[in-house]
N, C-alpha and C positions, 0 to 999 in steps of 0.2 A: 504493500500500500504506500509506503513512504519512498520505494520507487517510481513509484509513477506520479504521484505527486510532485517530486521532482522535476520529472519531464514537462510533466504541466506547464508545472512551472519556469520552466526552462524555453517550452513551446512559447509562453505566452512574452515574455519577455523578448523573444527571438523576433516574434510578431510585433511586438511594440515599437523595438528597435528599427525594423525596416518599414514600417510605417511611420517613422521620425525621421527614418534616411531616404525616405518617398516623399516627406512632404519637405524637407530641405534640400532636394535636388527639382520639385517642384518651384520652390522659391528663387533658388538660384538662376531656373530657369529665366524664371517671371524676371527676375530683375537684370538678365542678363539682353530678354526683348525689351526691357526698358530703358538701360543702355542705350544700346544700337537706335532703340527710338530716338534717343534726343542727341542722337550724332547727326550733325548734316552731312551728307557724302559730298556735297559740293565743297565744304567747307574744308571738309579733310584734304580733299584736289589741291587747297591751296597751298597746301605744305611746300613750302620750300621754293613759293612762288617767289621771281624776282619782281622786282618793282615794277608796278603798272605805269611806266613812264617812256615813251617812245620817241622818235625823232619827231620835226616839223613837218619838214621837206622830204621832197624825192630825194636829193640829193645825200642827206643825211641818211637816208636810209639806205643811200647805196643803192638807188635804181633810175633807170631814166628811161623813157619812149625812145625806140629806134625808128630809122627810117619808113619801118614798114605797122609802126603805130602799136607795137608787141612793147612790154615792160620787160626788161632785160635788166639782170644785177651788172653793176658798172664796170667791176671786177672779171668776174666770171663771165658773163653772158647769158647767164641761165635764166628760165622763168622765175617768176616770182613761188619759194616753197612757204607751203601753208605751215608746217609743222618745223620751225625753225629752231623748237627747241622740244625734242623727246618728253612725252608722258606729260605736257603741261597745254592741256587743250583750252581752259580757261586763257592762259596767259598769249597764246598763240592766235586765241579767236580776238583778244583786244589790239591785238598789234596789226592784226587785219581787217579790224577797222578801223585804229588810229590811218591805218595806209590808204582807206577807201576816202578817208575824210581832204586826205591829200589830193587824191583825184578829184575828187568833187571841183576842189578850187583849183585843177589844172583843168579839167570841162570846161569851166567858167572862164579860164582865159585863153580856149581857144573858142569857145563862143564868140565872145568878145573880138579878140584881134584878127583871128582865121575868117571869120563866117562874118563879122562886121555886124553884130547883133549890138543890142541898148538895153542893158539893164533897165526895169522899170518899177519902181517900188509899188509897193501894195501893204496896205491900203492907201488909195490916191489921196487922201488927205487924212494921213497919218501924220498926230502931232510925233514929236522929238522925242518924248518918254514912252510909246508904248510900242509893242512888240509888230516887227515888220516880218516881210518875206518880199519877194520881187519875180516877176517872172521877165521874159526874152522877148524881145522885136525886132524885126529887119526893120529899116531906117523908113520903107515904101509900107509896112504894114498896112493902116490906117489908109493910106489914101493910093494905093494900087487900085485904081478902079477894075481890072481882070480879076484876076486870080488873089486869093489869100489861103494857105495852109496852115492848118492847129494841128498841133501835134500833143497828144494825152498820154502822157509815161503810165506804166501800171504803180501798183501800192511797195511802200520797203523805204527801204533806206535813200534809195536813189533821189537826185536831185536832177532839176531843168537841164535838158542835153543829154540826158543818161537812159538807157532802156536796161541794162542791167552790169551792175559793181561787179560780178561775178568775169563777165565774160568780159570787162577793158581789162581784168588784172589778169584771165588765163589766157583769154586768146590776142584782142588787139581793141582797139579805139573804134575803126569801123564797125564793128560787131556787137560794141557794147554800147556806142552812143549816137545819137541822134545828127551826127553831124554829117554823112552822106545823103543824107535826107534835106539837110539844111542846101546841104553846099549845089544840090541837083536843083532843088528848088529857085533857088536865086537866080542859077544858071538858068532856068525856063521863063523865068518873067515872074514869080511869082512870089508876093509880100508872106514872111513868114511871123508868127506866132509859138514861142515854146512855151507852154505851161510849166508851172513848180509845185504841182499836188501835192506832195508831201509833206514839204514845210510850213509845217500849220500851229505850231506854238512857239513860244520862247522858253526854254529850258534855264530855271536859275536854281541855285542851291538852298536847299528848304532848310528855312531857320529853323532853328530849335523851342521846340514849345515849351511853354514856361512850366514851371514844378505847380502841384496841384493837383488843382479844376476839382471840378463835379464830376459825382459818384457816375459810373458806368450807366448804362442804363441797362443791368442786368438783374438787378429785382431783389439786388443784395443790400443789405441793412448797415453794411459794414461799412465804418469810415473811409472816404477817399483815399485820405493821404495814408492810411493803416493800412489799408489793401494794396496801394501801390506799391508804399515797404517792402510789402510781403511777397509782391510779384518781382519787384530790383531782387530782393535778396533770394529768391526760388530763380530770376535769370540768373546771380551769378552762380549761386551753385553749380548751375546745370554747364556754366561756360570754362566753371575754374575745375569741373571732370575733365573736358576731354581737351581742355587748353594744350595740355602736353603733347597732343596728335597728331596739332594745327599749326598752323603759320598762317591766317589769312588776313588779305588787303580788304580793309573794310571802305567799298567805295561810296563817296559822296549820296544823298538820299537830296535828290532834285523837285522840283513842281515843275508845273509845265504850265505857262499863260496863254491861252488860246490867242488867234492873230485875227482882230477883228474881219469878218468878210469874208476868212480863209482858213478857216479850223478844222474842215475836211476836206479831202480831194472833190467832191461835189459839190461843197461848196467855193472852195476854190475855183472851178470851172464854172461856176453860174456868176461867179463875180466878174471874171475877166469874159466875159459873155457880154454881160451886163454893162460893162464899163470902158470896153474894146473892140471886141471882134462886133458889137451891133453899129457901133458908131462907124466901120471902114466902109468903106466905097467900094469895096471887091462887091463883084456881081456875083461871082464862081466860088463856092467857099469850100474846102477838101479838108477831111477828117481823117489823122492818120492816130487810133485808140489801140495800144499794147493793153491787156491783162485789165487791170481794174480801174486803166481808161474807160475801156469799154459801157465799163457800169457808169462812170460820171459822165460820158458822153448820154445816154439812157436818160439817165435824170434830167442833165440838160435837156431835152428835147421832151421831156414829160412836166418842165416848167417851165419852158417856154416853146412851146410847140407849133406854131404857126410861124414866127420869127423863123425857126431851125427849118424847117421846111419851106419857106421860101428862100432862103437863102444859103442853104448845104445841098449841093450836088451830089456828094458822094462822100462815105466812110470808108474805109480800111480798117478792118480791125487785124488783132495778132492774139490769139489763143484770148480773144475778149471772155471778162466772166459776167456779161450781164446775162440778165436773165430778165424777158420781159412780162414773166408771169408775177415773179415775186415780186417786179418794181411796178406793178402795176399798168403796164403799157396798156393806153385803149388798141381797139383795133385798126382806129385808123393811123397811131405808130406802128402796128406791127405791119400793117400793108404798106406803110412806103419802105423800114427795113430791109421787107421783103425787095424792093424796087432798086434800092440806092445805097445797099451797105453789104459789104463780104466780108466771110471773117476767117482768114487764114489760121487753118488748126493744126497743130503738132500732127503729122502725119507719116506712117512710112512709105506713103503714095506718092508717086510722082508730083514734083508741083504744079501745081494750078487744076490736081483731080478732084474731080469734084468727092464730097465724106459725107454719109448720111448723118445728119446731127440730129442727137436727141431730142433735140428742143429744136422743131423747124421753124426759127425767127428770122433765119436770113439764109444764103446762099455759103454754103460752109467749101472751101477749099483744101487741097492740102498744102501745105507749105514747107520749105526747108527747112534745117533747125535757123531759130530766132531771125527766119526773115519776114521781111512786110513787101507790100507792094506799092510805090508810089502815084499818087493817082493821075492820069495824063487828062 
């Protein structure tokens, strides 16, 4: 009897034991997903990041346009590489668009000196303190009584003259910017227009809000500034765990001031509609809409829709994303569409074959990669 008791005894302790070492390899568990929860893997990437601080220029950077409009290293010759420093993709995707931000303003001055275009600020009576953008004119824009060409970039980063950052940095300048378009255009007689859809606010550095304020509006009873306390001192905790992992560049926290007139790519376009392209003298007015032109082109012509139709002969589009269901188009936009606009799609079809489109709003072609057609 008192050997089996024993065992019992033994048994049950055995049991207790490994259900104490089940629920502390439970807990461990538990706390080791809560860990990893309050790790950011972004943050960890930064380890060992070097300083997000880059050249101005091409030249600093050691690159320049060649003859044949390709970005070539000054040194070497080579294209421009994306991954210029191993395992630091954060640090490599900043440096490539500190580099994009350099073209922007080398576009801008072959705009300017090459193609003989005029900066034009927006909004046209924009006082001195509040936040601008500008778009492009050939000198005849306004009063070419024939011909006048708008040109509508898709959505991104891209600025006025640019159809894609991508392709001036791998392949060349003709391919990524608007300026064979320009420089054909002149040559035929015909006053140009480039949009700058994209730049629609002012970016400044967000001040710091003051210590305080009023309670959350989460239904908690609890003192403002005791709960804040308690949230600083539950962030540092959480920061001074996995500090030792990290190295990261904690970048600027910005606001953005919208640019009266022009705080979307549609709106942008209905402004310089409004305050340009109605006032010119061109009889023949040509629409060449990349990507999410297309849609502000749409709008346009669904706000002011008797205006565009007397006075647009033709659209070009290039993989446009409008859509005339969702934007509401009546039928009698969708039947001139039909009449007076084609929209060149990503195709592995010969160019200029005709594509069955999903959406039969207009005459769908196929196109080469990242070409357009200019209208004659």
């Amino acid at each position: 009897m008192l050997f089996g008791a024993d065992v019992f005894v033994f048994c049950f302790a055995w049991l207790t034991m490994a259900q104490l070492l089940a629920q502390e390899d439970k807990e461990k568990t538990t706390a080791l997903k809560d860990l990893l929860s309050r790790i950011d893997l972004d943050e960890l990437m930064k380890k060992d990041e070097p300083p997000l601080v880059f050249p101005k220029t091409l030249e600093e950077f050691e690159y320049a346009f060649n003859e044949h409009g390709q970005l070539r290293h000054t040194k070497t010759g080579e294209p421009f590489v994306f991954n210029h420093k191993e395992d630091l993709h954060r640090w490599n995707q900043k440096r490539y668009e500190a580099l994009g931000e350099i073209i922007t303003q080398h576009v801008y001055e072959r705009l300017e000196q090459d193609c003989g275009l005029r900066r034009q600020t927006l909004p046209v009576d924009a006082t001195e303190d509040e936040p601008k953008t500008f778009m492009y004119m050939s000198e005849d824009a306004l009063s070419n009584p024939s011909r006048l060409l708008i040109l509508i970039q898709g959505s991104g980063v891209v600025r006025a003259g640019q159809w894609a950052r991508r392709l001036i940095i791998n392949n060349d300048l003709d391919s990524g910017t608007q300026i064979p378009f320009i420089t054909r255009a002149i040559e035929e007689g015909y006053g140009v227009v480039v949009l700058n859809p994209n730049d629609n606010f002012l970016e400044v550095e967000k001040a710091e809000e003051p210590g305080g304020g009023e309670a959350a509006p989460d239904g908690s009873d609890e003192p403002a500034e005791k709960r804040e306390r308690k949230e600083e001192r539950e962030s540092k905790r959480r920061t001074d765990f996995y500090e030792k992992y990290r190295n990261p560049q904690k970048e600027k926290e910005t606001d953005r001031i919208p640019i009266r007139g022009n705080s979307s790519p549609e709106e942008h376009t209905l402004y310089v509609w409004d305050h340009f392209i109605s006032t010119s003298l061109a009889k023949n007015i040509f629409v060449v809409a990349h990507s999410y032109g297309g849609l502000s082109f749409l709008d346009l012509m669904i706000q002011r829709e008797e205006e565009v139709k007397s006075r647009v002969r033709a659209v070009a589009m290039t993989d446009s994303v409008h859509n005339v269901w969702h934007q509401n188009a009546n039928r009698s936009i969708q039947g001139w569409l039909k009449e007076r606009c084609c929209n060149w799609v990503s195709s592995p079809e010969p160019l200029d074959t005709p594509v069955e489109p999903m959406l039969p709003d207009c005459l769908h072609l196929s196109a080469e990669p990242h070409s357009a057609v200019m209208p004659q």
